[in-house]
N, CA and C atoms as an extended XYZ file, in Angstrom:
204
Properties=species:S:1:pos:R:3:atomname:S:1:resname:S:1:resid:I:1 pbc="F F F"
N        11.308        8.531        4.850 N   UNK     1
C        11.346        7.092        4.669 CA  UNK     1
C        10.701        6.763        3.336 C   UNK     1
N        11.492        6.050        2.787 N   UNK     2
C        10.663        5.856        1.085 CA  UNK     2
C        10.533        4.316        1.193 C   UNK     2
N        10.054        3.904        0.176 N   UNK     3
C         9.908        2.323       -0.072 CA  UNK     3
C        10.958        1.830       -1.101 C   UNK     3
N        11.383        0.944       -1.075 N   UNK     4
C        12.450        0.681       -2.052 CA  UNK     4
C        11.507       -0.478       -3.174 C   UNK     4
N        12.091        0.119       -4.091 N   UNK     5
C        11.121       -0.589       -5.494 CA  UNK     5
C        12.394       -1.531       -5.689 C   UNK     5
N        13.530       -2.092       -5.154 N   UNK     6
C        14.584       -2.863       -5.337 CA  UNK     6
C        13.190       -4.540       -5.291 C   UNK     6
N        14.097       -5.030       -6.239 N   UNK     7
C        13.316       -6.943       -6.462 CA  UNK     7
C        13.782       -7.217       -5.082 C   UNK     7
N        13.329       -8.359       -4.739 N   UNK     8
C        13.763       -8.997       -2.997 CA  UNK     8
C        14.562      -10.447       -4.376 C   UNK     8
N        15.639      -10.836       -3.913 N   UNK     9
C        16.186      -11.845       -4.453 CA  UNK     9
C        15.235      -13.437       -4.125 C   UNK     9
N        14.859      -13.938       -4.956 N   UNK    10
C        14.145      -15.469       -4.427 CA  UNK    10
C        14.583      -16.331       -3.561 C   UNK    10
N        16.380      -16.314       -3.973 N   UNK    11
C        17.074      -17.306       -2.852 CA  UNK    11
C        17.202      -16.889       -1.918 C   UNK    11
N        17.270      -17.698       -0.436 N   UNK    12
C        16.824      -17.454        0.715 CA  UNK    12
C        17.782      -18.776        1.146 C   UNK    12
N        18.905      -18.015        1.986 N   UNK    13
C        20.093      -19.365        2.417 CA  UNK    13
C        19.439      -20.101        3.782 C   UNK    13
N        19.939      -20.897        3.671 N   UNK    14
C        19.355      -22.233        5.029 CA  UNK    14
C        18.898      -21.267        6.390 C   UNK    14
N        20.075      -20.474        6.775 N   UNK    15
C        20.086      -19.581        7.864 CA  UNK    15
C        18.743      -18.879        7.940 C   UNK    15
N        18.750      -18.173        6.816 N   UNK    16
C        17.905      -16.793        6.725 CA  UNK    16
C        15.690      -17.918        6.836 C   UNK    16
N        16.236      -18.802        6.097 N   UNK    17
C        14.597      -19.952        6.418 CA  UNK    17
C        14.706      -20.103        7.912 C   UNK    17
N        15.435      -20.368        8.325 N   UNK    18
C        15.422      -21.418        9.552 CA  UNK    18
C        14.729      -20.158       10.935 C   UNK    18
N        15.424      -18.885       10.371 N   UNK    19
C        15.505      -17.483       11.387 CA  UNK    19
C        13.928      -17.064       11.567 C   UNK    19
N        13.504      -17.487        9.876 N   UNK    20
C        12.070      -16.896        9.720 CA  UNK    20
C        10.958      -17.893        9.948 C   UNK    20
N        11.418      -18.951       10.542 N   UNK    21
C        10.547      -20.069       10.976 CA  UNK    21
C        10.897      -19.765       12.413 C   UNK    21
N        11.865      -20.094       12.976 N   UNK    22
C        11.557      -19.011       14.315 CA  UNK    22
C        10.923      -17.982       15.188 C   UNK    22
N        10.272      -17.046       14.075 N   UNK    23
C        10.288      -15.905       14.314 CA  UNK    23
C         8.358      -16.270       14.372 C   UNK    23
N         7.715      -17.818       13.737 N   UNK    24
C         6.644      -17.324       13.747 CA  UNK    24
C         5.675      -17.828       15.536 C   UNK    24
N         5.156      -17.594       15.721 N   UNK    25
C         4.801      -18.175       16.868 CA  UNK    25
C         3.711      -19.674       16.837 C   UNK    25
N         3.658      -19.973       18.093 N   UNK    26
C         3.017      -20.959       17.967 CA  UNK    26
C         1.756      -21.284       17.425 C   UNK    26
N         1.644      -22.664       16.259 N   UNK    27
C         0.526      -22.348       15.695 CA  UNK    27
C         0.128      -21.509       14.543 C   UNK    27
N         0.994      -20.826       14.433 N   UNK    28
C         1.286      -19.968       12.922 CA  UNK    28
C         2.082      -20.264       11.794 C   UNK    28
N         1.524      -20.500       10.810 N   UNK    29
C         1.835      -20.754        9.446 CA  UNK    29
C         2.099      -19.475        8.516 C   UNK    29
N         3.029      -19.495        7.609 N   UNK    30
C         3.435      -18.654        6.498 CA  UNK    30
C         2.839      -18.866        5.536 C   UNK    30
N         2.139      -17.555        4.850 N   UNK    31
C         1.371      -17.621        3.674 CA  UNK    31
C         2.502      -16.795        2.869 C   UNK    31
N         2.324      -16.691        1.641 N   UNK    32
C         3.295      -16.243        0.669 CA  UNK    32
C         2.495      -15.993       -0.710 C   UNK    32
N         2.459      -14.663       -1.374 N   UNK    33
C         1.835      -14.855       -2.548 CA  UNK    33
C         2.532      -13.673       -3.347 C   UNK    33
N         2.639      -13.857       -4.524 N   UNK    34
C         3.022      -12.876       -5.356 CA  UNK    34
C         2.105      -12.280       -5.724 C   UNK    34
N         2.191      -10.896       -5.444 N   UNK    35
C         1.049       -9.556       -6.568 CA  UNK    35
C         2.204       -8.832       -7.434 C   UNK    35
N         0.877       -8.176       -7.916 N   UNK    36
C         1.056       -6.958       -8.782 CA  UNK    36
C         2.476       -5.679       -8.270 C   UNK    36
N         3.310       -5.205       -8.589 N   UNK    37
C         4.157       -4.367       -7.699 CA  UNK    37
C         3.308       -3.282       -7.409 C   UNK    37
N         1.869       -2.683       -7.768 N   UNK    38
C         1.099       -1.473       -7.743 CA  UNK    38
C         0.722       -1.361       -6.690 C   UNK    38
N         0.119       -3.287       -6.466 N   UNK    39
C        -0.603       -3.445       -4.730 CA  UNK    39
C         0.274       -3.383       -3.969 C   UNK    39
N         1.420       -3.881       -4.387 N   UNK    40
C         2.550       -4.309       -3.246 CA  UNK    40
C         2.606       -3.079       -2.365 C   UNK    40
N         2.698       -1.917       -3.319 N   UNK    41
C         3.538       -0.294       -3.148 CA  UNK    41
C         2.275        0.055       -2.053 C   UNK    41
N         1.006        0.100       -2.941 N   UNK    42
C        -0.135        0.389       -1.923 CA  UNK    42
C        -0.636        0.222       -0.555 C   UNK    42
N        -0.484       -1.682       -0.526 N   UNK    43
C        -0.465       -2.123        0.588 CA  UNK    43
C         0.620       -1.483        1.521 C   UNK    43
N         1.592       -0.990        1.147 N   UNK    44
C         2.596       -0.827        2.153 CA  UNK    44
C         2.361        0.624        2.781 C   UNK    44
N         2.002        1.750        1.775 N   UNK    45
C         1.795        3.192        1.846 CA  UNK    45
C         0.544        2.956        2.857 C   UNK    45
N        -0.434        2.122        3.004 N   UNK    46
C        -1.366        1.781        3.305 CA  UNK    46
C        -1.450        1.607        5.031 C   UNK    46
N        -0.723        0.834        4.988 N   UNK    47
C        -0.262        0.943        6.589 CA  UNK    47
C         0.797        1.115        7.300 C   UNK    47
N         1.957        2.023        6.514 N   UNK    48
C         2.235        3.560        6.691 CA  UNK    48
C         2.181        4.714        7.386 C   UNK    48
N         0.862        4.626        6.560 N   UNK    49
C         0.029        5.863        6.799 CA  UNK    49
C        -1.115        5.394        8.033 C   UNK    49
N        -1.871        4.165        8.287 N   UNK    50
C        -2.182        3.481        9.749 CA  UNK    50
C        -1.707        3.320       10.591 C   UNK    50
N         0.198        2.772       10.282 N   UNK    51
C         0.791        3.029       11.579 CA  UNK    51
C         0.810        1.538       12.168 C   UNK    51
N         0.146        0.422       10.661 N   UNK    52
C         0.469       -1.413       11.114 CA  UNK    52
C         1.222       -1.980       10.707 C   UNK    52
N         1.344       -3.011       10.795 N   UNK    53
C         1.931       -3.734       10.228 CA  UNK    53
C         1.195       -4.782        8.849 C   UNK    53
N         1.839       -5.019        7.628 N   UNK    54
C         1.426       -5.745        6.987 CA  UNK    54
C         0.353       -7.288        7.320 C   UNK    54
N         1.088       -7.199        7.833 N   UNK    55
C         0.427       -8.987        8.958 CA  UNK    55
C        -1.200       -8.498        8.936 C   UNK    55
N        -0.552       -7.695       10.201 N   UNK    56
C        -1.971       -6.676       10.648 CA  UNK    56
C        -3.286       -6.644       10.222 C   UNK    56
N        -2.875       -5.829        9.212 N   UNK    57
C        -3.449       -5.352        8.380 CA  UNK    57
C        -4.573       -6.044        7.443 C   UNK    57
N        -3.323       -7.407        6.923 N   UNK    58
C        -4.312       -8.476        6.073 CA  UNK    58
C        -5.151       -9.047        7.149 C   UNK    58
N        -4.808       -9.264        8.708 N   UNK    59
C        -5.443       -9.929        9.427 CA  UNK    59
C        -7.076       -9.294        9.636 C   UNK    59
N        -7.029       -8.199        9.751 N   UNK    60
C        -8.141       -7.272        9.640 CA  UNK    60
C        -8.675       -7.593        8.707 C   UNK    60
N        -8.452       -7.302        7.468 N   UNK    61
C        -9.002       -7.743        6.199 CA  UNK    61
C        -9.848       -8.902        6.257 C   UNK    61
N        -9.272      -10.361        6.238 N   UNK    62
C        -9.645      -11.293        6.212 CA  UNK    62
C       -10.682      -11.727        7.559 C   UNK    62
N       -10.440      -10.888        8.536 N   UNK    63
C       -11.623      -11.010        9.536 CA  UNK    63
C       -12.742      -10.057        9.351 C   UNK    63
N       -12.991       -9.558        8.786 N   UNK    64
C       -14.088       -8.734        8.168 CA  UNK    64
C       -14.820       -9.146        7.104 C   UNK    64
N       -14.568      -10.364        6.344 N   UNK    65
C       -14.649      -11.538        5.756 CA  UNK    65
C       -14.941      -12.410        5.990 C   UNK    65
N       -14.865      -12.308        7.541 N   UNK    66
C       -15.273      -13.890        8.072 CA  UNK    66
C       -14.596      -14.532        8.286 C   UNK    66
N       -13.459      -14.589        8.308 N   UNK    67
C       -12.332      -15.414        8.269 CA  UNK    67
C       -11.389      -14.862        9.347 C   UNK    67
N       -11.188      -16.115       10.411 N   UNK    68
C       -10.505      -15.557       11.801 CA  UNK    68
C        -9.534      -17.189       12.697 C   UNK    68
């Protein structure tokens, strides 16, 4: 399984928003931020190799921080 270094296209058709507002549960909001492609690659090899999910992962993060 490799990671694909392919760009993700910006546009995002009515459908494909509407699917991913669906998908979040109640009470949950979408954060969105652009990095570096170095972290991107990292973060991902990162939990990978943990066996999480991205979500996850930052969620951990930011609760170890204090933030929950």
């Amino acid at each position: 399984m490799g990671l694909s270094l392919k760009k993700p296209s910006r546009e995002r058709s009515e459908k494909q928003v509407k699917a991913a507002a669906e998908r979040l549960g109640d009470g949950e909001k979408r954060i969105v931020a652009d990095v570096p492609e170095r972290i991107h690659r990292q973060v991902r090899v990162k939990c990978l190799q943990r066996g999480v999910l991205v979500r996850d992962y930052i969620l951990e993060l930011l609760a170890k921080d204090g933030i929950r």
